[in-house]
C-alpha atoms as an extended CHARMM CRD file, in Angstrom:
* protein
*
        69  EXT
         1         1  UNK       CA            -79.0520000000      224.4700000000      280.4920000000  PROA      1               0.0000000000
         2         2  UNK       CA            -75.8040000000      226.3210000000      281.9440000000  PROA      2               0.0000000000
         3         3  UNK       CA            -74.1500000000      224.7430000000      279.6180000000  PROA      3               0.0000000000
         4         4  UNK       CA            -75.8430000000      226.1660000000      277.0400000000  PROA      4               0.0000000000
         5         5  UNK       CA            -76.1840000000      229.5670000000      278.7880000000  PROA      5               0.0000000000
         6         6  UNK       CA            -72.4160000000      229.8320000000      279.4170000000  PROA      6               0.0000000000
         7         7  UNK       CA            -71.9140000000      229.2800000000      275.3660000000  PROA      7               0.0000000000
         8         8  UNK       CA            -74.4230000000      231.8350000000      274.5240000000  PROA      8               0.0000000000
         9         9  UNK       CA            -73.2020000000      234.4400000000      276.5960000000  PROA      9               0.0000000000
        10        10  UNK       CA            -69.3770000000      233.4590000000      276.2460000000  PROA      10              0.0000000000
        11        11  UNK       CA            -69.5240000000      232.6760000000      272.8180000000  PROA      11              0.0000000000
        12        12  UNK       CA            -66.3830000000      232.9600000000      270.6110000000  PROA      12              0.0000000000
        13        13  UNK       CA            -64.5070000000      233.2920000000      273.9740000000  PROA      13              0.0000000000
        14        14  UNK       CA            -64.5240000000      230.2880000000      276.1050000000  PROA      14              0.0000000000
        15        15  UNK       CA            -65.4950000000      226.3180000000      274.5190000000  PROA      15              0.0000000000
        16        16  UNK       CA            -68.6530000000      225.2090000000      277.2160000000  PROA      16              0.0000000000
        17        17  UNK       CA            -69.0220000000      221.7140000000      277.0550000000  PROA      17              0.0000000000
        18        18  UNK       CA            -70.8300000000      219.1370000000      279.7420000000  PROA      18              0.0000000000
        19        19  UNK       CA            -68.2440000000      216.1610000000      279.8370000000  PROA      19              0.0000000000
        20        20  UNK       CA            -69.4230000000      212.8490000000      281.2900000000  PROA      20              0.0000000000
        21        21  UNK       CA            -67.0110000000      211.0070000000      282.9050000000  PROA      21              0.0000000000
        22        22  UNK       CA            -68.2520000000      207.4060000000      282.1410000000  PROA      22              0.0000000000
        23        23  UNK       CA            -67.9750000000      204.5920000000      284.0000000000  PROA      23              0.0000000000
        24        24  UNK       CA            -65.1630000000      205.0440000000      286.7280000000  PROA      24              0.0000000000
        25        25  UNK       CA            -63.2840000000      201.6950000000      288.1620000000  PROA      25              0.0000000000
        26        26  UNK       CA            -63.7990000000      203.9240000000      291.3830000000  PROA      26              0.0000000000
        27        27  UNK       CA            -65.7080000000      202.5070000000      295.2720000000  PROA      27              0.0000000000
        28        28  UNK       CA            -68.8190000000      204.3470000000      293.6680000000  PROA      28              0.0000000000
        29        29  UNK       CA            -68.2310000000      202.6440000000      290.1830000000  PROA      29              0.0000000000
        30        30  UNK       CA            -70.5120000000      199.8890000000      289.1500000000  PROA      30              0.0000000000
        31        31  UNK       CA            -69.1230000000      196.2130000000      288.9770000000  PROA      31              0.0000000000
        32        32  UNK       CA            -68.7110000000      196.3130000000      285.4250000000  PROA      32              0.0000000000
        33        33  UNK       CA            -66.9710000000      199.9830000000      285.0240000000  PROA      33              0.0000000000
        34        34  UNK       CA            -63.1850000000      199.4980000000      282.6330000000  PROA      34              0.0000000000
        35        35  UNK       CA            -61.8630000000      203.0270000000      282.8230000000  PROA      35              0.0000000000
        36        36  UNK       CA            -59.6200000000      204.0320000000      285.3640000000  PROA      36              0.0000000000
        37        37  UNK       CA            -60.3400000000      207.3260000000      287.0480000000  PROA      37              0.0000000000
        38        38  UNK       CA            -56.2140000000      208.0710000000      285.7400000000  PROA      38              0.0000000000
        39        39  UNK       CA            -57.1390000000      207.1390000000      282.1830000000  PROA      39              0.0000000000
        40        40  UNK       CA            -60.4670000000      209.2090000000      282.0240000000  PROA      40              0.0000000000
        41        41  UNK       CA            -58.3190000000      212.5980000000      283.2670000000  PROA      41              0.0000000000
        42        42  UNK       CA            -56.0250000000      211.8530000000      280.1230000000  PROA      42              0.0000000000
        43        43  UNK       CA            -58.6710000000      211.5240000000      277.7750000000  PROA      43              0.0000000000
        44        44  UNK       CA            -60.1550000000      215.2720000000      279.3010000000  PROA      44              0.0000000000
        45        45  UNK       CA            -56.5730000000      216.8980000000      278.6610000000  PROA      45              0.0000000000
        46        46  UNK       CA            -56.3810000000      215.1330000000      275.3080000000  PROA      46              0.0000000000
        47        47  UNK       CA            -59.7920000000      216.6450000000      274.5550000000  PROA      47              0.0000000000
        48        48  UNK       CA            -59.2420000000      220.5110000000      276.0860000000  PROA      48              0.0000000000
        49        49  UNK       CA            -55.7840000000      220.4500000000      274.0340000000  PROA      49              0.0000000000
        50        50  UNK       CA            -57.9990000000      219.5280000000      271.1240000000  PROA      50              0.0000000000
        51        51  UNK       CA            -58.4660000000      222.8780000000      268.5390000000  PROA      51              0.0000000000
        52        52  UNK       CA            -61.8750000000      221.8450000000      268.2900000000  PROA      52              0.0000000000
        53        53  UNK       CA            -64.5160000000      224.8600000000      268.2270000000  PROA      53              0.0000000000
        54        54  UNK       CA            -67.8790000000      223.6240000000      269.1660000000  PROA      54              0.0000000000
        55        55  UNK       CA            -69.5850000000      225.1910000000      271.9500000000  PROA      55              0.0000000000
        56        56  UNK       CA            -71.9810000000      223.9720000000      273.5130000000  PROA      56              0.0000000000
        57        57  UNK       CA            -71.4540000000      220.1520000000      273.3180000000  PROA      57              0.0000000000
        58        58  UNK       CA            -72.4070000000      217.5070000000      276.1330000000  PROA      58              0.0000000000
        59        59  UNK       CA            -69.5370000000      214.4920000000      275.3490000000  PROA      59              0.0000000000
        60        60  UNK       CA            -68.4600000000      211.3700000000      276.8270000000  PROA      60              0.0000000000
        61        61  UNK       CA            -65.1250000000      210.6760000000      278.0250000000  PROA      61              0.0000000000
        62        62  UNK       CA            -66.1430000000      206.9240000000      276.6180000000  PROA      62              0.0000000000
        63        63  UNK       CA            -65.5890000000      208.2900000000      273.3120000000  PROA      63              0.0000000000
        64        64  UNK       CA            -68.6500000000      208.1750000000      270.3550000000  PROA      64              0.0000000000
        65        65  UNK       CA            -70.1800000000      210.8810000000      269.5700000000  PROA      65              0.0000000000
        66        66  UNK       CA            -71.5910000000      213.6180000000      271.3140000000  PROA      66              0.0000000000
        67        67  UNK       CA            -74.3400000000      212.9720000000      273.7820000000  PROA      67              0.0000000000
        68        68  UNK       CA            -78.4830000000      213.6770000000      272.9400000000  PROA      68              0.0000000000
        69        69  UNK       CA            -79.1070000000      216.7290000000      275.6130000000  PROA      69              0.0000000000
């Protein structure tokens, strides 16, 4: 819901998004985790250099599309 606040009252201003990392090949990760915590910050600059508009959005880092909130 902050999310969503943030986009309502910063609308047209700032992009609010929720981002899910996925799974992490971190200690916390689980056993069968494939991203690298180096490859998952790439993908996050890749996707705030995107021109992309939509705000508010909940997305994965794992790719697909966006996330049910």
């Amino acid at each position: 819901m902050l999310t969503i606040a943030l986009a309502q009252e910063l609308s047209g201003r700032v992009r609010c998004w929720a981002v899910h990392p996925g799974s992490l090949t971190t200690s916390m990760g689980t056993r069968d985790a494939t991203t690298s915590p180096a490859e998952a910050a790439t993908r996050l600059a890749d996707l705030l250099d995107s021109p992309d508009p939509t705000s508010p959005r909940y997305i994965s880092l794992d790719g697909g599309p966006d996330l049910p909130w």
